[in-house]
N, CA, C and O of each residue as an XYZ file, in Angstrom:
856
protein
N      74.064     75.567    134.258
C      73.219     76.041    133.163
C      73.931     75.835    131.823
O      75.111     76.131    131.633
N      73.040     75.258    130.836
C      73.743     75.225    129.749
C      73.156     75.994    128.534
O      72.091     75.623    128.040
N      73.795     76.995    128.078
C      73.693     77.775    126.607
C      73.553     77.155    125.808
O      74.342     76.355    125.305
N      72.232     77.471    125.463
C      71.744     76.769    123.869
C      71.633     77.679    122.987
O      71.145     78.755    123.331
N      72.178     77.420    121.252
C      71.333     78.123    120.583
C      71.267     77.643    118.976
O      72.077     77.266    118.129
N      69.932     77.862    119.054
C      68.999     76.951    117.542
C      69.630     78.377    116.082
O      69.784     79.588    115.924
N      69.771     77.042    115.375
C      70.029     77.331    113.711
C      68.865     76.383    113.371
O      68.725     75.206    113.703
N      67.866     77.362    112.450
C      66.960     76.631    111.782
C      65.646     77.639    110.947
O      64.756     78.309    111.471
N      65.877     77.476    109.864
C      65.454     78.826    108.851
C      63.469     78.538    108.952
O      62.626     79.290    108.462
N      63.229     77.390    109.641
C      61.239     77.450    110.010
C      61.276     77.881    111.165
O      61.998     77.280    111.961
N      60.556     78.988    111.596
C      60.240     79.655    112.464
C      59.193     78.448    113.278
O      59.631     78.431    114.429
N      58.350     77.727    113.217
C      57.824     77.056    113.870
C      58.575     76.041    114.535
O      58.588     75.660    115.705
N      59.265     75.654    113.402
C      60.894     74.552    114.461
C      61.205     75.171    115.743
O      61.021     74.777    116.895
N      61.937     76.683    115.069
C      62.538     77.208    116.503
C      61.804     76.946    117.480
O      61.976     76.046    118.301
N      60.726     77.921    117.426
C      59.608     78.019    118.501
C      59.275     76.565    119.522
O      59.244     76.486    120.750
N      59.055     75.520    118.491
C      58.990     74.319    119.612
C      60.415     73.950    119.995
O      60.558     73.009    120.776
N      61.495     74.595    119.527
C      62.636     74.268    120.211
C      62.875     75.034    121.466
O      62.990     74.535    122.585
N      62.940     76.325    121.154
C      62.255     77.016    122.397
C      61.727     76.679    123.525
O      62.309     76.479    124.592
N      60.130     76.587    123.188
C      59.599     76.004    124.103
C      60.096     74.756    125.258
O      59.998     74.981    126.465
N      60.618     73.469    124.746
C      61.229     72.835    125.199
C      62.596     73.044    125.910
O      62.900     72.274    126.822
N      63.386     73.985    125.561
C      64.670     74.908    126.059
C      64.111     75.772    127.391
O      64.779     76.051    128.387
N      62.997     76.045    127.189
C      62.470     77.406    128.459
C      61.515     76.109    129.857
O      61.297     76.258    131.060
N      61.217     75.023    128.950
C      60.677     74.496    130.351
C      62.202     73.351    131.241
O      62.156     72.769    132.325
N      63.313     73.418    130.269
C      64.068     72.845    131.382
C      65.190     73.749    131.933
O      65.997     74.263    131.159
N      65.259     73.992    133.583
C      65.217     74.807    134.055
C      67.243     74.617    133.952
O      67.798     75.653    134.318
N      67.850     73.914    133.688
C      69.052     73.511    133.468
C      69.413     74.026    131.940
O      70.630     73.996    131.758
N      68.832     74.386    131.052
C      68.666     74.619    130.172
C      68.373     76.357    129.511
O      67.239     76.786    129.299
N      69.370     76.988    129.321
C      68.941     78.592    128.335
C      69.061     78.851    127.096
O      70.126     78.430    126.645
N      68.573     79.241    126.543
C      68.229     80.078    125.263
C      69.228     81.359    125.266
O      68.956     82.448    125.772
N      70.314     81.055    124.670
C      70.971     82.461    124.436
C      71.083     83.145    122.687
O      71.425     84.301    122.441
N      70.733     82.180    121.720
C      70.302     83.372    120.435
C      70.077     82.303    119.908
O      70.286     81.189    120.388
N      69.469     82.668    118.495
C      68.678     81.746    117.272
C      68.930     82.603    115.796
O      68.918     83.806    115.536
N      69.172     81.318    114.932
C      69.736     81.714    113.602
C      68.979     81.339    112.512
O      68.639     80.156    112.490
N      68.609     82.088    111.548
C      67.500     81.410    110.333
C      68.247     81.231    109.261
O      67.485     80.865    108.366
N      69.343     81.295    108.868
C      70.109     80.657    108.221
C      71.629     80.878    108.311
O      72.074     81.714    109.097
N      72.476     80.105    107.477
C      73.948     79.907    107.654
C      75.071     80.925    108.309
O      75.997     80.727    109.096
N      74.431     82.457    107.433
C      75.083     83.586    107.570
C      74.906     84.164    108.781
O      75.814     84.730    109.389
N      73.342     84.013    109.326
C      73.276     84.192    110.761
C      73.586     83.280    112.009
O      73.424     83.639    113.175
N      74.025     82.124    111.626
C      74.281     81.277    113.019
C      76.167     81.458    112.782
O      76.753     81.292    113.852
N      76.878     81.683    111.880
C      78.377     82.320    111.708
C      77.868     83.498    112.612
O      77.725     82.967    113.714
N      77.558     84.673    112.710
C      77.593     86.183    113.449
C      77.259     85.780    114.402
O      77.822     86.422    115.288
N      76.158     84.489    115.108
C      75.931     84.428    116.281
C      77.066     83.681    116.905
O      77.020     83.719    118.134
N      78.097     82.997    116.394
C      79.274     82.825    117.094
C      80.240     83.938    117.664
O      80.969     84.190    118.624
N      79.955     84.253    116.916
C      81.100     85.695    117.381
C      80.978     86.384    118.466
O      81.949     86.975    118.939
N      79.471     86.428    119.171
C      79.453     87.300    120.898
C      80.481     85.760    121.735
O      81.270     85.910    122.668
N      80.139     84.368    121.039
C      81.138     83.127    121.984
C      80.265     83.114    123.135
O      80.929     83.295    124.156
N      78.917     82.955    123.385
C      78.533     83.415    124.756
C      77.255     82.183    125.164
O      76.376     82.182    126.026
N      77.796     80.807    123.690
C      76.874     79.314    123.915
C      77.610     77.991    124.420
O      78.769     77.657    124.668
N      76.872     77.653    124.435
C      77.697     75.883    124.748
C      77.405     74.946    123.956
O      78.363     74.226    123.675
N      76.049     74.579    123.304
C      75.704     73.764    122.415
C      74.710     74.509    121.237
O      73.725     75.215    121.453
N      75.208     74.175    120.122
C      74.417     75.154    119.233
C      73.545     73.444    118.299
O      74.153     72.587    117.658
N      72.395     73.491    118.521
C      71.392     72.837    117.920
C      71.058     73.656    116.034
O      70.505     74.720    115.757
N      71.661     72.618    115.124
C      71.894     72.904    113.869
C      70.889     72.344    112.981
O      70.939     71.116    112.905
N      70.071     72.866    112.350
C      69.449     72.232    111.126
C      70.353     71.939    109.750
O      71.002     72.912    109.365
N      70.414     71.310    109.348
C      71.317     70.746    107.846
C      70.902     70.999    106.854
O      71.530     70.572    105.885
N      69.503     71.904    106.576
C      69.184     72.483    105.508
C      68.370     73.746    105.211
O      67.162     73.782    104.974
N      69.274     74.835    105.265
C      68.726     76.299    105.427
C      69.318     77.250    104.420
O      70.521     77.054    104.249
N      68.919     78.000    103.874
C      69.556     78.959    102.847
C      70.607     79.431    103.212
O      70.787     79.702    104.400
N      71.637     79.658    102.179
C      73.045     80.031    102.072
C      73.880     79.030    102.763
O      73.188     78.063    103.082
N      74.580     78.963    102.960
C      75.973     77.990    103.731
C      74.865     77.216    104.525
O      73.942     77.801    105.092
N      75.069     75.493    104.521
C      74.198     74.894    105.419
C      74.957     73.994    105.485
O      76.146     74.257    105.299
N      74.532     72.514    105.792
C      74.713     70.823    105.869
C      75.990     70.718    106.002
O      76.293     71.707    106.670
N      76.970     70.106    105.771
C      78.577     69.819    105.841
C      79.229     71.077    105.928
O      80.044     71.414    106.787
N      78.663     71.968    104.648
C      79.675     72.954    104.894
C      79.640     73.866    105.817
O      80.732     74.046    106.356
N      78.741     74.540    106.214
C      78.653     75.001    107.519
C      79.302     74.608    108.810
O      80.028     75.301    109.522
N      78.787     72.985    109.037
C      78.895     72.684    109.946
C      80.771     72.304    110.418
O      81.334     72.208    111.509
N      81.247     72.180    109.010
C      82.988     72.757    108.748
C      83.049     74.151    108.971
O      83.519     74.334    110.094
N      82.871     74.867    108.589
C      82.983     75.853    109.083
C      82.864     76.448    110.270
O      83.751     77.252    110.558
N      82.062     76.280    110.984
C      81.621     76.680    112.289
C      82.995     76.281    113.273
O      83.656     76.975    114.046
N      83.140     74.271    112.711
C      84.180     73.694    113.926
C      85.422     74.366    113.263
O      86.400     73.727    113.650
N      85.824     75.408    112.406
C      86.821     75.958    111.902
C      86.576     77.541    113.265
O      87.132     77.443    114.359
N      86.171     78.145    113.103
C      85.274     79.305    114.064
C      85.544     79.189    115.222
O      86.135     80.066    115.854
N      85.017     77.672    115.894
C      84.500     77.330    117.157
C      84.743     75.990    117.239
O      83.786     75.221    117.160
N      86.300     75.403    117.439
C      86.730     73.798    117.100
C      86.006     73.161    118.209
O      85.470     72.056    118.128
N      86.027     74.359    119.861
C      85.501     73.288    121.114
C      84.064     73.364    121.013
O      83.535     72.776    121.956
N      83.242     73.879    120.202
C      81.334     74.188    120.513
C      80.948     72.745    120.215
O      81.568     72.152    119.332
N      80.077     72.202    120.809
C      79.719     70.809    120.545
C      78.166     71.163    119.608
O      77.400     72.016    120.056
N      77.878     70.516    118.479
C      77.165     70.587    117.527
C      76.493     69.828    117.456
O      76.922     68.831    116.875
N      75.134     69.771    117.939
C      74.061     68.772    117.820
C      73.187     69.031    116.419
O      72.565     70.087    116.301
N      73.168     68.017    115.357
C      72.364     67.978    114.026
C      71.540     67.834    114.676
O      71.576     66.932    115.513
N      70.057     68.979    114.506
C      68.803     68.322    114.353
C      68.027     68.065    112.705
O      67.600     69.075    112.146
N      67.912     67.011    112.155
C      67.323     67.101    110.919
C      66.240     66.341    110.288
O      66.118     65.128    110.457
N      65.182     67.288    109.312
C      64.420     66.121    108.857
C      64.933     64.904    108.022
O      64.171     63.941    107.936
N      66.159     64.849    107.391
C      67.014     63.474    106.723
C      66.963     62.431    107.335
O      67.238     62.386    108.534
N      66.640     61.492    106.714
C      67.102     59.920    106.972
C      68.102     60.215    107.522
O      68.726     61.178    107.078
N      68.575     59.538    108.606
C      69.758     59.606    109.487
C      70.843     58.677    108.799
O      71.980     59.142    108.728
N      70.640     57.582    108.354
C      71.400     56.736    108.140
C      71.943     57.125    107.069
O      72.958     56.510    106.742
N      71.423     58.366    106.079
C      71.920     59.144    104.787
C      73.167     59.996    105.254
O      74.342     59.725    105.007
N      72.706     61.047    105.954
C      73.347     62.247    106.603
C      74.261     62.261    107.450
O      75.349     62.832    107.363
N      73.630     61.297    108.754
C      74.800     61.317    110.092
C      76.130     61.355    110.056
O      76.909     62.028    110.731
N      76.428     60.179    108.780
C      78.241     59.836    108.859
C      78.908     61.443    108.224
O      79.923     62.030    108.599
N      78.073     61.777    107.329
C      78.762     62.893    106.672
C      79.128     64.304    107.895
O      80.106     65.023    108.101
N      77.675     64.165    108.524
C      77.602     65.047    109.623
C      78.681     65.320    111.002
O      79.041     66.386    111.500
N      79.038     63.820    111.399
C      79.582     63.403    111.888
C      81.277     63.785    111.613
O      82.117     64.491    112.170
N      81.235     63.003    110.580
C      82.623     63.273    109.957
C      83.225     64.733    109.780
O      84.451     64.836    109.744
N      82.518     65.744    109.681
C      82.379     67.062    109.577
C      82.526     67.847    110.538
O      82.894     69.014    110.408
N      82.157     67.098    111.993
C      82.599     67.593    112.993
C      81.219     67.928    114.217
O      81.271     68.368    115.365
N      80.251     67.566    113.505
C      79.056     66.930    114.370
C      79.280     66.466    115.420
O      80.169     65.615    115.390
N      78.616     66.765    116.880
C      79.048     65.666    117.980
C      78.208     64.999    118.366
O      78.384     64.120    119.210
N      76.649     65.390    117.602
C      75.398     64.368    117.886
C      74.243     64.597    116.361
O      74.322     65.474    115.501
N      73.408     63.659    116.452
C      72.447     63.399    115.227
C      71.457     62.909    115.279
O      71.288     61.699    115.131
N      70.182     64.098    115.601
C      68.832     63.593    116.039
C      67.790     63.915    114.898
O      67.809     65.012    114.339
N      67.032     63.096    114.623
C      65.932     63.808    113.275
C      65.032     64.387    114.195
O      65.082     64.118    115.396
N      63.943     65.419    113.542
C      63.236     66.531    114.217
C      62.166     65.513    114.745
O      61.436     66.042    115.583
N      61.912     64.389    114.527
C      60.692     63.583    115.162
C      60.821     63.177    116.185
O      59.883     62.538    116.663
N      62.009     63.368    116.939
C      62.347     62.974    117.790
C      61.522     63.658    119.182
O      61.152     64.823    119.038
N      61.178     62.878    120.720
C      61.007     63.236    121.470
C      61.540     64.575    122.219
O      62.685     64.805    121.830
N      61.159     65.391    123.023
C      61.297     66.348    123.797
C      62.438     66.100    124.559
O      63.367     66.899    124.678
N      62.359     64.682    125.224
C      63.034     64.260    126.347
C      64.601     63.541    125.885
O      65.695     63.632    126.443
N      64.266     62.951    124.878
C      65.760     62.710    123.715
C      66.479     63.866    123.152
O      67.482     63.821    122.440
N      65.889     64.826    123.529
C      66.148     66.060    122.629
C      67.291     66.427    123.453
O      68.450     66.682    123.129
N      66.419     66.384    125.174
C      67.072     67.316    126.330
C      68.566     66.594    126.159
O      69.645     67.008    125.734
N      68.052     65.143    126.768
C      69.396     63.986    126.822
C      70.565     64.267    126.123
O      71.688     64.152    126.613
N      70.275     64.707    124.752
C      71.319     64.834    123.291
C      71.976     65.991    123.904
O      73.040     65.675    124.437
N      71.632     67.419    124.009
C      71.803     68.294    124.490
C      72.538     68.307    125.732
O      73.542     69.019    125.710
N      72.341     67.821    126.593
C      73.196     66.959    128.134
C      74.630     66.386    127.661
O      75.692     66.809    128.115
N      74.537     65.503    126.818
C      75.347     64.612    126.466
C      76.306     65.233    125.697
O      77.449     64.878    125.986
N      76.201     66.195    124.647
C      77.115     66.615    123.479
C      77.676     68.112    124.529
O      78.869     68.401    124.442
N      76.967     68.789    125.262
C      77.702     69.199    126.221
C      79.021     68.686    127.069
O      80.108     69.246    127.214
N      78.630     67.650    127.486
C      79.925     67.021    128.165
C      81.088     66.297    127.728
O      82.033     65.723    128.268
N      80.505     66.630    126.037
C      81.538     65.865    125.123
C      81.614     65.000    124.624
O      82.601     64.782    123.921
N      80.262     63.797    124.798
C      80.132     62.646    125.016
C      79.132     62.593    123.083
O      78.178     63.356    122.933
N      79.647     61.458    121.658
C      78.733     61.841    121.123
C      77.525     61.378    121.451
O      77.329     60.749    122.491
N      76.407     61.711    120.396
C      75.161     61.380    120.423
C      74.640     61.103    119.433
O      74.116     62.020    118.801
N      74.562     59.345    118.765
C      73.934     59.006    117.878
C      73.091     57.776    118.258
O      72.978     57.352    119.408
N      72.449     57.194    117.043
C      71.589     56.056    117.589
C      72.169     54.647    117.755
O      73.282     54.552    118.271
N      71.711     53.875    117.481
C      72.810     52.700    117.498
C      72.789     52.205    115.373
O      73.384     51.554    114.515
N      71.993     52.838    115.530
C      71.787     52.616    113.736
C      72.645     53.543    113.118
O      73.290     53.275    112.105
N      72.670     54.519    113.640
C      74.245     55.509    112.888
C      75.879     55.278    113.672
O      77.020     55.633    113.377
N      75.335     54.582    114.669
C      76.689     54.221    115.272
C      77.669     52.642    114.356
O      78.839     52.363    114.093
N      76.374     52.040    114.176
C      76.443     50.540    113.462
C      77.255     51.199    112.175
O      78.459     50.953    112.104
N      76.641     52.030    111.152
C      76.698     52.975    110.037
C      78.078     52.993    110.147
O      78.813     52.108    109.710
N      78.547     54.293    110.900
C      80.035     54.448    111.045
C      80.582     53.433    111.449
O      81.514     53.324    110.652
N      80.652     52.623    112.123
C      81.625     50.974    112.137
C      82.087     50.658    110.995
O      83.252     50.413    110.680
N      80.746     50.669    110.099
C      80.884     50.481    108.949
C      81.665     50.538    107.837
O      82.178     49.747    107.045
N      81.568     52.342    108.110
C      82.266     53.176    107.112
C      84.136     53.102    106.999
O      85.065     53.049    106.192
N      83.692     53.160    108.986
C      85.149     53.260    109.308
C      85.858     51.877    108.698
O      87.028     51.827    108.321
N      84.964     50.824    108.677
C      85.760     49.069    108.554
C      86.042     49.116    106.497
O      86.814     48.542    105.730
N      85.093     49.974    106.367
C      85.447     49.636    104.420
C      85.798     50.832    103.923
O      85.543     52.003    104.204
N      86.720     50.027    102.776
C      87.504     50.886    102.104
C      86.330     52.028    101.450
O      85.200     51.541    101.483
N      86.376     53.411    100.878
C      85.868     53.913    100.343
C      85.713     53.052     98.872
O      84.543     52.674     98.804
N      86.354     52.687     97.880
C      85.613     51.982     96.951
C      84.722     50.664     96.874
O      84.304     50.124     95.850
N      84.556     50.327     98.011
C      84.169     49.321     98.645
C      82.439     49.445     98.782
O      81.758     48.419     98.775
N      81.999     50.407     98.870
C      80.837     51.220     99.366
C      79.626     50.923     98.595
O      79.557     51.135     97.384
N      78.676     50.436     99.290
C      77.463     49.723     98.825
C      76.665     51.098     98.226
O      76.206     50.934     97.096
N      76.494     52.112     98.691
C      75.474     53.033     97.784
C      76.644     53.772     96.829
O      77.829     53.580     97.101
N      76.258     54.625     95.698
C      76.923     55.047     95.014
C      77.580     56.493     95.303
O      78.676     56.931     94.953
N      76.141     57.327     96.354
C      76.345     58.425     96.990
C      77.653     58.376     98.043
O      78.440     59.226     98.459
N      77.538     57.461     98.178
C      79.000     57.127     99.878
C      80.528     57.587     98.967
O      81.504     57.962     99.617
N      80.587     57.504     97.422
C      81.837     57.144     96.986
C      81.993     58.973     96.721
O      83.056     59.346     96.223
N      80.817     60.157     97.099
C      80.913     61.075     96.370
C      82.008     62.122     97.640
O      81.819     61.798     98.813
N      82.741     62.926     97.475
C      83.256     63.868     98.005
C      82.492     64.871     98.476
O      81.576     65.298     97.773
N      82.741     65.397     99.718
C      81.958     66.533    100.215
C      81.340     67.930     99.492
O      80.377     68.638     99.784
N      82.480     68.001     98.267
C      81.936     68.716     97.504
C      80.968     68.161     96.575
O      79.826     68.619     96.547
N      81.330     67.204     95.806
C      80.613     66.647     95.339
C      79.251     66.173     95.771
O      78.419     66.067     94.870
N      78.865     65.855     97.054
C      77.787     65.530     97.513
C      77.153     66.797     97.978
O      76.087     66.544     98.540
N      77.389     67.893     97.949
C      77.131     69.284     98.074
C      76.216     69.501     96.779
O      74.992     69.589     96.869
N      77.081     69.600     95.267
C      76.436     69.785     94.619
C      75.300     69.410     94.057
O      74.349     69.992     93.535
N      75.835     67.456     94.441
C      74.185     66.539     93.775
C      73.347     67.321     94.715
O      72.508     68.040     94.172
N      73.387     67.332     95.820
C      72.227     67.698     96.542
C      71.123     69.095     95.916
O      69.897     69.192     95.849
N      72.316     70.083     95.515
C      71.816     71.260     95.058
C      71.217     71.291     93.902
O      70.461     72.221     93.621
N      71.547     69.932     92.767
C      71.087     69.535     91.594
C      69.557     68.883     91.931
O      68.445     69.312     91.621
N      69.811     68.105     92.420
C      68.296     67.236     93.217
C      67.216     67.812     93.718
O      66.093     67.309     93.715
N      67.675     69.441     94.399
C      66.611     70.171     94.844
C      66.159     70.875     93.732
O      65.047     71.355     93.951
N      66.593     71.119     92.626
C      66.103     72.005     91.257
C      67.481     73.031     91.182
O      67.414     73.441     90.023
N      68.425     73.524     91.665
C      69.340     74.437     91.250
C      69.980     74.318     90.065
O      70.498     73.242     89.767
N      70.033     75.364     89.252
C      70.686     75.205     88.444
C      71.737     75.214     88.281
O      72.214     75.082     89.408
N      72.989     75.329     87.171
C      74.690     75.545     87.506
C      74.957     76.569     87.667
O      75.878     76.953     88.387
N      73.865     77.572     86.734
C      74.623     79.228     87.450
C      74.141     79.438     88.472
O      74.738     80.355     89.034
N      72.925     78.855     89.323
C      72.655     79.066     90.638
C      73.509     78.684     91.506
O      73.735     79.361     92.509
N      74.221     77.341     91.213
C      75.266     76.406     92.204
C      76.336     77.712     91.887
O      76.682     78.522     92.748
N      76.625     77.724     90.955
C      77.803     78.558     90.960
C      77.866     80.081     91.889
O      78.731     80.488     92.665
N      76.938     80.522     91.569
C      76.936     81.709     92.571
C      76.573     81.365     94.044
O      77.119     82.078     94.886
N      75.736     80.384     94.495
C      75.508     80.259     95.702
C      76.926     79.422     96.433
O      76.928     79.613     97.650
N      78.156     78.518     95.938
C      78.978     78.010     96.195
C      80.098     78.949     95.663
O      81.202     78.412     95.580
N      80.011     80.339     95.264
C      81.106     81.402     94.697
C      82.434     80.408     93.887
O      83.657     80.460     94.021
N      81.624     79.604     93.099
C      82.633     78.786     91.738
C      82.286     79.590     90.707
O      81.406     80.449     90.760
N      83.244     79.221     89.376
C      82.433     79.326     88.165
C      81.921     78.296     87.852
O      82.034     77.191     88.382
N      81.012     78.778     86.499
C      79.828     77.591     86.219
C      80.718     76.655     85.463
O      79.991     75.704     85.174
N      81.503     76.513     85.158
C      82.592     75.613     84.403
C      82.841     74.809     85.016
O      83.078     73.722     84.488
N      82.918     74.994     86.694
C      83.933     74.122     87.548
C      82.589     73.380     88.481
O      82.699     72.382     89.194
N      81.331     74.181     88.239
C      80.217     73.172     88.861
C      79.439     71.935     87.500
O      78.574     71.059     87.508
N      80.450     72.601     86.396
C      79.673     71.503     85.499
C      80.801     70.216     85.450
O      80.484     69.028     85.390
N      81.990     70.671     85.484
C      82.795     69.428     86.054
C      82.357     68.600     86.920
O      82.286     67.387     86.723
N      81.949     69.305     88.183
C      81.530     68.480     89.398
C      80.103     67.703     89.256
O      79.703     66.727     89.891
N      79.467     68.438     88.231
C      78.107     67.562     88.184
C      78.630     66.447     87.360
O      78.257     65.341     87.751
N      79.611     66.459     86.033
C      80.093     65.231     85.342
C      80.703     64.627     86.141
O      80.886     63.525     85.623
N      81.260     64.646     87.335
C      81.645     63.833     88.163
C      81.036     62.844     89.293
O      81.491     61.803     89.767
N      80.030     63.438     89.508
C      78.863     63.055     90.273
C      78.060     61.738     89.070
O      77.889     60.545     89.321
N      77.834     62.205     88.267
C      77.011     61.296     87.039
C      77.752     59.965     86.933
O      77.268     58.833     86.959
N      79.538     60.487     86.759
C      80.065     59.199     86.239
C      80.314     58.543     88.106
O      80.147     57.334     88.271
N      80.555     59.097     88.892
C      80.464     57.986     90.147
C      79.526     57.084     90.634
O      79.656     56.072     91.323
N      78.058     57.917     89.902
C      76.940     57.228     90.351
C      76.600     56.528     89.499
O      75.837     55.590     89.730
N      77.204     56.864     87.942
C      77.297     55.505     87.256
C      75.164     56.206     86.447
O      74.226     55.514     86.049
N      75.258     57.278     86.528
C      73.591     57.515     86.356
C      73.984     59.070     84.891
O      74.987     59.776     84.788
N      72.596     59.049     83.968
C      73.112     59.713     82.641
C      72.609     61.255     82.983
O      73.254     62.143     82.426
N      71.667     61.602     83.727
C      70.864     63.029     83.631
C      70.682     63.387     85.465
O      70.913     62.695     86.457
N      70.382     64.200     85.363
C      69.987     65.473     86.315
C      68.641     64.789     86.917
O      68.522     64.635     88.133
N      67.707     64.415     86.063
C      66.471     63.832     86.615
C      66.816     62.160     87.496
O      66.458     61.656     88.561
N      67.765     61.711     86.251
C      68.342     60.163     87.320
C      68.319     60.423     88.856
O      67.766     59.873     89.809
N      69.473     61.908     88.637
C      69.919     62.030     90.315
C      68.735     62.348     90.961
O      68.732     62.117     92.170
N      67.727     62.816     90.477
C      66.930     63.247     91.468
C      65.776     61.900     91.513
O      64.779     62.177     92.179
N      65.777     60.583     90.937
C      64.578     59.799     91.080
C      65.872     59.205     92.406
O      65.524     59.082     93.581
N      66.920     58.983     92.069
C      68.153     57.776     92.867
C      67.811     58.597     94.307
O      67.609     57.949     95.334
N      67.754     60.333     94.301
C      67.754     60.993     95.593
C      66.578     60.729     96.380
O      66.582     60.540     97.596
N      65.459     60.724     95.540
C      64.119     60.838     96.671
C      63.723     59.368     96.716
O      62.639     59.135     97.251
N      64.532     58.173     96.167
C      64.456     56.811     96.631
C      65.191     56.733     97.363
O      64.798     55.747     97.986
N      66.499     57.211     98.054
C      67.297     56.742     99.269
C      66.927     57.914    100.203
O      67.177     57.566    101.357
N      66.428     59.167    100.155
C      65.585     60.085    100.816
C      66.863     60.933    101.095
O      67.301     61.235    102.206
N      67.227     61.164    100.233
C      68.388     62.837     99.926
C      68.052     63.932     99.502
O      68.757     64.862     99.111
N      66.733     63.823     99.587
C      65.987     64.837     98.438
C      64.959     65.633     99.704
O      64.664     64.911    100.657
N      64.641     66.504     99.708
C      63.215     67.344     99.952
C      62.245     67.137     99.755
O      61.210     67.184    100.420
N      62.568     66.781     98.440
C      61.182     66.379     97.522
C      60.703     65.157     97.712
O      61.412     64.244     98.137
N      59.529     65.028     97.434
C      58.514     63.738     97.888
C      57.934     63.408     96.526
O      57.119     62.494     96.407
């Protein structure tokens, strides 16, 4: 039997995750988290095997979380489920300590497989995020065909939080910085991407599909 348990702040996600968790009989449901702060406390009973992660939920989410957690829980194997372009997200995900990377469109039966697989240790990506990381791994970081690839984890933290509408005193309190040190990081983000405003980042985000927004 293998312990599952879903991080994912839409209650309708869970539920069809659920569902699919309760009809395979190899397969249990031992707790569910609606955002960052609650899938951290649900580590602490230690009582899962694969925790199925969404990458974008209020408070602590996407990279940093998912650092955190393998800080918590270095052996839990971490399956991303996300609505992101994969070929955006995975490497970061990955790199972070991810051991698989499925978008939510994915089949029932790919779902189970992923779940099977990141259990036994084995990762789980496609051959298009596997190609990706070859990639990454073969070129230098300044080398890097999108502009987002050259940004730092923090840094790609914040564009993201800029792109969704946050502001700096919002970044700042939701990332416990001061607003001084998130306006650095946004001038840093601007001059890597080589782009002048806040709106740039967000047309460059929802054309390579980093964004929420449509």
């Amino acid at each position: 039997m293998i312990r599952v348990a879903i991080a994912d702040d839409h209650a309708v996600v869970r539920e069809g995750l659920k569902r699919i968790i309760d009809n395979e009989a190899r397969l249990e449901l031992v707790g569910e988290a609606a955002d960052g702060h609650e899938a951290l406390k649900m580590l602490q009973a230690g009582n899962l095997d694969v925790l199925i992660l969404d990458m974008s939920m209020p408070g602590r989410s996407g990279i940093e979380l998912i650092s955190l957690i393998k800080r918590e829980s270095p052996r839990l194997p971490i399956l991303v489920l996300s609505m992101h372009s994969e070929e955006q997200f995975a490497v970061r995900a990955i790199r972070a300590g991810a051991l698989g990377y499925l978008s939510k469109g994915c089949e029932s039966e790919e779902l189970v497989r992923a779940i099977e697989k990141v259990f036994a240790g084995q990762p789980y990506i496609t051959a298009t995020v596997a190609e990706r990381l070859a990639l990454e791994v073969g070129r230098p970081a300044n080398q890097s065909t999108e502009p987002h690839s050259l940004l730092s984890e923090r840094e790609f933290q914040i564009f993201r939080l800029l792109v969704d509408g946050h502001g700096i005193g919002e970044i700042a309190d939701k990332l416990s910085l001061s607003s001084r040190t998130v306006s650095t990081y946004k001038a840093r983000v601007l001059e890597k991407m080589q782009l002048g405003t806040t709106s740039d980042l967000v047309r460059y985000a929802i054309r390579h599909g980093l964004s929420d927004l449509r």
